[in-house]
N, CA, C and O of each residue as an XYZ file, in Angstrom:
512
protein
N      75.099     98.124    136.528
C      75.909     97.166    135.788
C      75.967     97.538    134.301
O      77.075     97.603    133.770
N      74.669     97.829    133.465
C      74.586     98.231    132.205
C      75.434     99.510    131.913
O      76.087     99.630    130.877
N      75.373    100.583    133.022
C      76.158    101.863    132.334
C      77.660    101.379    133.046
O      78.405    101.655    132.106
N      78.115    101.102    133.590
C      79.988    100.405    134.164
C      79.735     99.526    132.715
O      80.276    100.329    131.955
N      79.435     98.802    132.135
C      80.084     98.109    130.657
C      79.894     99.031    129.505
O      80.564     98.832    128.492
N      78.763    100.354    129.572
C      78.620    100.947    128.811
C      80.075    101.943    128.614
O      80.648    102.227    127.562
N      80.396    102.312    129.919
C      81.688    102.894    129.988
C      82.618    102.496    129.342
O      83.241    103.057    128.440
N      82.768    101.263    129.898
C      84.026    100.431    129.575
C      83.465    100.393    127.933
O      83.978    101.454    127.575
N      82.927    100.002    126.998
C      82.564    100.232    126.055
C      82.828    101.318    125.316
O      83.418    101.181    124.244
N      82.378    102.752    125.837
C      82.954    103.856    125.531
C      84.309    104.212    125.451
O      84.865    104.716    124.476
N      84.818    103.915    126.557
C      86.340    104.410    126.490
C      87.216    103.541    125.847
O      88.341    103.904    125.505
N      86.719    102.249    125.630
C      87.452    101.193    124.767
C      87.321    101.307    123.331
O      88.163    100.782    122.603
N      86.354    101.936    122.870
C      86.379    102.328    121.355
C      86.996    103.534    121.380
O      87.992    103.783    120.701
N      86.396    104.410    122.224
C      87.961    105.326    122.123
C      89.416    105.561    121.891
O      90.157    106.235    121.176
N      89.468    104.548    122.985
C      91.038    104.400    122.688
C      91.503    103.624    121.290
O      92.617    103.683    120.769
N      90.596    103.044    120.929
C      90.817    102.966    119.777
C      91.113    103.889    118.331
O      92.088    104.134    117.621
N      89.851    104.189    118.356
C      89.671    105.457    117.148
C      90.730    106.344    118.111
O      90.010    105.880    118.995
N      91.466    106.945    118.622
C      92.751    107.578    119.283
C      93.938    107.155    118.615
O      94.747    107.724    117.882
N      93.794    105.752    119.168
C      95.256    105.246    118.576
C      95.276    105.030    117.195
O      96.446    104.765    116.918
N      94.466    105.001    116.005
C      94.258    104.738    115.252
C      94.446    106.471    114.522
O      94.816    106.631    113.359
N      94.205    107.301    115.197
C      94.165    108.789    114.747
C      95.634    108.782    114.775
O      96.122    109.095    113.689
N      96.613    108.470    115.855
C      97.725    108.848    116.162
C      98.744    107.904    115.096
O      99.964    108.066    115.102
N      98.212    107.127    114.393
C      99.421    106.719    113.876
C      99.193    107.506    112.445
O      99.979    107.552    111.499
N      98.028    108.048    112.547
C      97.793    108.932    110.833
C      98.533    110.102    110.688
O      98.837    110.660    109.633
N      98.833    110.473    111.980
C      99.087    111.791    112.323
C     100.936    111.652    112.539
O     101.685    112.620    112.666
N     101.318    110.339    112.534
C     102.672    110.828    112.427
C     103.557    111.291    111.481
O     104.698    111.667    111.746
N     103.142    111.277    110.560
C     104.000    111.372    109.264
C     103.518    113.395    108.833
O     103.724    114.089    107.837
N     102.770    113.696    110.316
C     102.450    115.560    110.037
C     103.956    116.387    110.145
O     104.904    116.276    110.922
N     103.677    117.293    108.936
C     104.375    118.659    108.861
C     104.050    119.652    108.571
O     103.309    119.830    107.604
N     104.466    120.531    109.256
C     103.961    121.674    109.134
C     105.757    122.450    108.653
O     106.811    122.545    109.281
N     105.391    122.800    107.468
C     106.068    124.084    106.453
C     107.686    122.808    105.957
O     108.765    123.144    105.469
N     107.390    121.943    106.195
C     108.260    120.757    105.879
C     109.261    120.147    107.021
O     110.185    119.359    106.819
N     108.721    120.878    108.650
C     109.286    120.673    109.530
C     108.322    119.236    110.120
O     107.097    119.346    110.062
N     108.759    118.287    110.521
C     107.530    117.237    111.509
C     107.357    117.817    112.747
O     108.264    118.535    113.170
N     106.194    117.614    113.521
C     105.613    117.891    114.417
C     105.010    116.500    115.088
O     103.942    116.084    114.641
N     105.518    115.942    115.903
C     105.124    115.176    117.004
C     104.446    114.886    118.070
O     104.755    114.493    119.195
N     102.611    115.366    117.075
C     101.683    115.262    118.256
C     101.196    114.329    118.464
O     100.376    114.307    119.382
N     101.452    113.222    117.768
C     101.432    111.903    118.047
C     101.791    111.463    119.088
O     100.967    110.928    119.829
N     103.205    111.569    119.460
C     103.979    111.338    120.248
C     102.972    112.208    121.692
O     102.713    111.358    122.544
N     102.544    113.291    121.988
C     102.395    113.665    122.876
C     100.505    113.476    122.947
O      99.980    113.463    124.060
N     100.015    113.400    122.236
C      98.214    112.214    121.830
C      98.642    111.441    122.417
O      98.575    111.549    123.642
N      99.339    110.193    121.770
C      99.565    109.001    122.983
C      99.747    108.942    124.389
O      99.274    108.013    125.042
N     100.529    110.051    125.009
C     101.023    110.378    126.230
C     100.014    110.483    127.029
O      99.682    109.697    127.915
N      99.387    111.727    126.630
C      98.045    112.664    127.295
C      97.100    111.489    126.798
O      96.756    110.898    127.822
N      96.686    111.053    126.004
C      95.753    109.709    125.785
C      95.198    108.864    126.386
O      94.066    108.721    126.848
N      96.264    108.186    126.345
C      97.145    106.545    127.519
C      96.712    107.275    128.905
O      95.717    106.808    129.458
N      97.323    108.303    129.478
C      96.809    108.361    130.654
C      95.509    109.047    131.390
O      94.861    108.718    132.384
N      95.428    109.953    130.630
C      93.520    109.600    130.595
C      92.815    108.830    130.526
O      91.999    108.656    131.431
N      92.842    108.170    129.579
C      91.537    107.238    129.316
C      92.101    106.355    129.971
O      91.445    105.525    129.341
N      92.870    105.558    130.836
C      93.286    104.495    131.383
C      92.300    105.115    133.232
O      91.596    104.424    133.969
N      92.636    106.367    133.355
C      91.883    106.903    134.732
C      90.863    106.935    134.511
O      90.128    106.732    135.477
N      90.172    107.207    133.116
C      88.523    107.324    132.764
C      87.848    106.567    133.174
O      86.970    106.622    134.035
N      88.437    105.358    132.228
C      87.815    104.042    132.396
C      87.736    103.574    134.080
O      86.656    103.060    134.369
N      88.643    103.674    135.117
C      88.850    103.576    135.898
C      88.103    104.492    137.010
O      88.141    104.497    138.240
N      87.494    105.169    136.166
C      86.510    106.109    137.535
C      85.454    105.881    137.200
O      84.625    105.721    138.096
N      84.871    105.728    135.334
C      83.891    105.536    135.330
C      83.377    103.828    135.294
O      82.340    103.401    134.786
N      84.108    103.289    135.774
C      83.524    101.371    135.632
C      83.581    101.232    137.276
O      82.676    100.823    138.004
N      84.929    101.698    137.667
C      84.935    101.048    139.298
C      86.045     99.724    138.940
O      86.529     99.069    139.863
N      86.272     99.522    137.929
C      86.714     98.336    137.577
C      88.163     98.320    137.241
O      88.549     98.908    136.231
N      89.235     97.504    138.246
C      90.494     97.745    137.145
C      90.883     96.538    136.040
O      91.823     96.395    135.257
N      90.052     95.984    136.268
C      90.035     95.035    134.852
C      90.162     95.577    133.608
O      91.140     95.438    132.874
N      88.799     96.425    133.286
C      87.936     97.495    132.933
C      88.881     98.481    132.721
O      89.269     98.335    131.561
N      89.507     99.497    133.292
C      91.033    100.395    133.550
C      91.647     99.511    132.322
O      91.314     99.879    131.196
N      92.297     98.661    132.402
C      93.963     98.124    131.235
C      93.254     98.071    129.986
O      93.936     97.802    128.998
N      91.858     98.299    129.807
C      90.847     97.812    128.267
C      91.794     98.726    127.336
O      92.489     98.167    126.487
N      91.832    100.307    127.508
C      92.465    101.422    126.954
C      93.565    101.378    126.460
O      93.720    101.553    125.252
N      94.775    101.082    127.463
C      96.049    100.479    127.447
C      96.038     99.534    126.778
O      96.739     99.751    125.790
N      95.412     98.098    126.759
C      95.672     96.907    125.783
C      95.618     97.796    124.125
O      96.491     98.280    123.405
N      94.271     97.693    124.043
C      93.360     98.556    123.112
C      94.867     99.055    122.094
O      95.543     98.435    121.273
N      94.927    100.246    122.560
C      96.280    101.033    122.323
C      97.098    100.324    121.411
O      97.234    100.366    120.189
N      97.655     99.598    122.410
C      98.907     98.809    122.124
C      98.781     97.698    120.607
O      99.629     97.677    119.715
N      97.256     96.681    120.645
C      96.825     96.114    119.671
C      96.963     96.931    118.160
O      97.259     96.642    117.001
N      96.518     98.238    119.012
C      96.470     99.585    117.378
C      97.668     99.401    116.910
O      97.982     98.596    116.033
N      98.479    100.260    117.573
C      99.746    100.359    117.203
C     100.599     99.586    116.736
O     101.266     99.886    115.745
N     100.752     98.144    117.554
C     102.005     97.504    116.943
C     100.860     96.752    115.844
O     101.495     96.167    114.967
N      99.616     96.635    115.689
C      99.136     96.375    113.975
C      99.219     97.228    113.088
O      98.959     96.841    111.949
N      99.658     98.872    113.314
C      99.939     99.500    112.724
C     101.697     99.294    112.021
O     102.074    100.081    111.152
N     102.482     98.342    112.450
C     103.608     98.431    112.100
C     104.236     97.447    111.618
O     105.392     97.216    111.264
N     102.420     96.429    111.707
C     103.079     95.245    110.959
C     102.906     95.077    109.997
O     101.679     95.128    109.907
N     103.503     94.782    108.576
C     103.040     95.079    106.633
C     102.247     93.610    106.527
O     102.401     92.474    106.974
N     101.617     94.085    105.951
C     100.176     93.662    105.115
C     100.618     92.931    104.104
O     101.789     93.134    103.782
N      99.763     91.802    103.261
C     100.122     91.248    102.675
C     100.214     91.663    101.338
O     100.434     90.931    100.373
N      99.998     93.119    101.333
C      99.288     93.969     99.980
C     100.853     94.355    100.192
O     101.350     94.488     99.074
N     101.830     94.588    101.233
C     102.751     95.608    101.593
C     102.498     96.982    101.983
O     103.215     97.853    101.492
N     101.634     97.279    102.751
C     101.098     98.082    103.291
C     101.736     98.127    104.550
O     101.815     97.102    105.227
N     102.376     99.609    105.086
C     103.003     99.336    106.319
C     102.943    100.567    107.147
O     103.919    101.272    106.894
N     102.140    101.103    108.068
C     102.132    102.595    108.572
C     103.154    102.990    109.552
O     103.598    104.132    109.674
N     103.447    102.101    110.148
C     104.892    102.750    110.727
C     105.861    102.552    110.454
O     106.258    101.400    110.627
N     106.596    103.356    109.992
C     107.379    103.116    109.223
C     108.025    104.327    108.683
O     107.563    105.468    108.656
N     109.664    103.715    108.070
C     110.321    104.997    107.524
C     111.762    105.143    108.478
O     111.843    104.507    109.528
N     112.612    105.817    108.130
C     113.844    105.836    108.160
C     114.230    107.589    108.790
O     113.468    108.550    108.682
N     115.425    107.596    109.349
C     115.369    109.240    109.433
C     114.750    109.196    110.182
O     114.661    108.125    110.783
N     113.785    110.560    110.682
C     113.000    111.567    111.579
C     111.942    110.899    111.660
O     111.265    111.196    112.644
N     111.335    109.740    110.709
C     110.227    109.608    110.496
C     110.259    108.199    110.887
O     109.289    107.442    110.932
N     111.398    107.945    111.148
C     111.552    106.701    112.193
C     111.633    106.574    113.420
O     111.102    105.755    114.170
N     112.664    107.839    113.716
C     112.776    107.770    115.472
C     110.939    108.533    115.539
O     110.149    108.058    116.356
N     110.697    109.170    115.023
C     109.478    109.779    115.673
C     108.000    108.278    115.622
O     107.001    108.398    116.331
N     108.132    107.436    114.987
C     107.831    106.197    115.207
C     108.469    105.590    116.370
O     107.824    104.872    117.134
N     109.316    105.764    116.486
C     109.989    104.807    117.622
C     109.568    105.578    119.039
O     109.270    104.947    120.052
N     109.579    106.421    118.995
C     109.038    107.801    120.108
C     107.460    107.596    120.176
O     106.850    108.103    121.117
N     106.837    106.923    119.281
C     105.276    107.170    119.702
C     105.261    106.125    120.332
O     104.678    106.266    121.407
N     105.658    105.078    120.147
C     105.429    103.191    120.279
C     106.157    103.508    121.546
O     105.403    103.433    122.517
N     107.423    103.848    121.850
C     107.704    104.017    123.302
C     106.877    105.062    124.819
O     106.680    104.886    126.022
N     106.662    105.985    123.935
C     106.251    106.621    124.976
C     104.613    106.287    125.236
O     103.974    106.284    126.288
N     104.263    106.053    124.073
C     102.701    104.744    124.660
C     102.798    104.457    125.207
O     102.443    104.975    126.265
N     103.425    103.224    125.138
C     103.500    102.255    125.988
C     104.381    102.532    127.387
O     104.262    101.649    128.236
N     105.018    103.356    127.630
C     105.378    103.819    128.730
C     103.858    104.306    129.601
O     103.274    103.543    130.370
N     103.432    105.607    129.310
C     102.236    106.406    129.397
C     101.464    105.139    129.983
O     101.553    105.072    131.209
N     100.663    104.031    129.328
C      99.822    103.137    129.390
C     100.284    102.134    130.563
O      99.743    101.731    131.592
N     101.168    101.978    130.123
C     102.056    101.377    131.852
C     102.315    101.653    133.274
O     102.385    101.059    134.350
N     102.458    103.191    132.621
C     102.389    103.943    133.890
C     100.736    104.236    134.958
O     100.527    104.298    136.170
N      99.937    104.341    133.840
C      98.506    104.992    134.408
C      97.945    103.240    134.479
O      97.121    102.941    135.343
N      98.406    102.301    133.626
C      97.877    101.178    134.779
C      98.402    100.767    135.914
O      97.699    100.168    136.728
N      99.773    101.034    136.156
C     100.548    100.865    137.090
C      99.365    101.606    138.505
O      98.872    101.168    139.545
N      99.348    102.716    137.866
C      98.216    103.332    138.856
C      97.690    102.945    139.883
O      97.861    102.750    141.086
N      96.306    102.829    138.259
C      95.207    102.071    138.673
C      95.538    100.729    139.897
O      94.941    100.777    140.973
N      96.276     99.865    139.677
C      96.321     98.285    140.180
C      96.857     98.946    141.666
O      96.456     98.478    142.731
N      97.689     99.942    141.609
C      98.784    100.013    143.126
C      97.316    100.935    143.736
O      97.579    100.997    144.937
N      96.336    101.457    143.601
C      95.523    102.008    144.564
C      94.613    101.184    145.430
O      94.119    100.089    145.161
N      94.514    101.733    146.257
C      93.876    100.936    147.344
C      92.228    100.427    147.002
O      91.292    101.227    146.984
N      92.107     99.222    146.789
C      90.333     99.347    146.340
C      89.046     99.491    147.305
O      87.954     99.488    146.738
N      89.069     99.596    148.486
C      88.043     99.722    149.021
C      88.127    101.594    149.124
O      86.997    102.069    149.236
N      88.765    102.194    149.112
C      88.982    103.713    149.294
C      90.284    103.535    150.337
O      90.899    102.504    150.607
N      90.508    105.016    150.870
C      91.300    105.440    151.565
C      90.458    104.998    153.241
O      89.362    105.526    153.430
N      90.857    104.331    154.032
C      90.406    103.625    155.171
C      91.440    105.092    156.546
O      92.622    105.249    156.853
N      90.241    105.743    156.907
C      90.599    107.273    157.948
C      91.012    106.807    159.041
O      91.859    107.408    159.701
N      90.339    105.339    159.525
C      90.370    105.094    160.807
C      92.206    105.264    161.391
O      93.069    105.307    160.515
N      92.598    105.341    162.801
C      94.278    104.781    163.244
C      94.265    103.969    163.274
O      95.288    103.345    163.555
């Protein structure tokens, strides 16, 4: 019981400090071109750690922690602060590639819980 919450623990701060990496990382260029590994972090992310959690708890409760997690990051990442502080954000390239991380998250995270919930929970049953 202690290491299944320790998991879930683990992979839930993960996905945190993740999603929290990925919104730092959108505004990267390399030689003044953007690069959208944000966009593909979230992807590969979201559906990992949504199976992680999910192999290592046993739990699909436990499984959506990652996915919520995520999602909390992000769209608080895009909401301005009372200082006016606002990380997603921006117009141009630097908007759709915002709009491209927040979608394909949340796609990604949808999808790998979609997963999780549609598998069978006792295992695969051999008998005819």
């Amino acid at each position: 019981m202690i290491q299944r919450l320790a998991a879930a623990l683990l992979v839930t701060v993960l996905a945190a400090w993740l999603a929290l990496v990925e919104v730092f990382w959108l505004p990267l260029r390399v030689f003044g071109v953007p690069v959208p590994v944000s966009v593909l972090a979230a992807v590969v992310g979201n559906l990992l750690l949504v199976a992680l959690a999910a192999r290592w708890t046993g739990s699909r409760l436990a499984a959506t922690l990652p996915a919520v997690v995520w999602l909390v990051v992000a769209v608080g990442a895009s909401l301005r602060r009372p200082e006016g502080d606002l990380l997603l954000a921006g117009s141009g390239v630097l908007g759709f590639l915002s709009l491209a991380f927040l979608l394909a998250g949340v796609v990604a995270a949808a999808f790998a819980v979609g997963q999780v919930l549609a598998a069978p929970r006792g295992g695969v049953d051999r008998q005819p």
